[in-house]
C-alpha positions in Angstrom: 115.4 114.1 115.5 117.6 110.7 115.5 118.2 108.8 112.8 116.3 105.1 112.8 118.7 102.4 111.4 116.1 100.2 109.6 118.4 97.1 109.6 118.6 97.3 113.2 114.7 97.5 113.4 114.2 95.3 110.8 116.5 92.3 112.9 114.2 93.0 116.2 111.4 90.5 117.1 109.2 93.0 118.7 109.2 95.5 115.7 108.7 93.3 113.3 105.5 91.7 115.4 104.5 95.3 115.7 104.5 95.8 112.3 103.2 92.1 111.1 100.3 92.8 113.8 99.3 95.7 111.6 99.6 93.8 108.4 97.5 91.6 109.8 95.2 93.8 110.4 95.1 95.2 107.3 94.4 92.0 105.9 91.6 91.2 108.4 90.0 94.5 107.3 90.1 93.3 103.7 92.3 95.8 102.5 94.9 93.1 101.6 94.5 89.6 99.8 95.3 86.9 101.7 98.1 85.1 99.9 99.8 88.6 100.3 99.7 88.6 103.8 101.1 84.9 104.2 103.8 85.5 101.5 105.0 88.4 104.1 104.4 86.0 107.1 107.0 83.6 105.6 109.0 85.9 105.1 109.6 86.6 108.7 108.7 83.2 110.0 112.7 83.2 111.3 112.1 86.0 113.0 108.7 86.1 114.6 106.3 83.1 115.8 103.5 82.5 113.1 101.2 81.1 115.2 100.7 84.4 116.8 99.2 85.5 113.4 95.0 84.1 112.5 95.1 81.5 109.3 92.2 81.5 107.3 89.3 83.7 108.0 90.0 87.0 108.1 86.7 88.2 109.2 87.5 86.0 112.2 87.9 87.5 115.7 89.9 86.6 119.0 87.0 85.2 120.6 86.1 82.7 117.7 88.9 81.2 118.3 89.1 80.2 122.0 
């Protein structure tokens, strides 16, 4: 088994959408309050593209918002 470098991965646009993509849907799912999943949002915002992410509603889906 290698060993994972979690700065490295932690630096890396797609991981970190990876991983903000399952935040999100953790908070869609109700699992997480929303203010928590926006404080952790802006805290990559200078890594990833927040308008990838849903605002507001998380009982909203993909097709609600076309």
């Amino acid at each position: 088994m290698s060993n994972i470098d979690i700065n490295k991965i932690s630096d890396d646009p797609e991981y970190c959408f990876a991983a903000l993509k399952l935040i999100e849907q953790l908070f869609r799912d109700g699992k997480i309050p929303e203010y928590m999943f926006h404080n952790i949002l802006k805290d990559y915002a200078d890594i990833v593209d927040e308008s990838e992410f849903i605002k507001g509603n998380h009982n909203q889906t993909k097709e609600d918002t076309i």
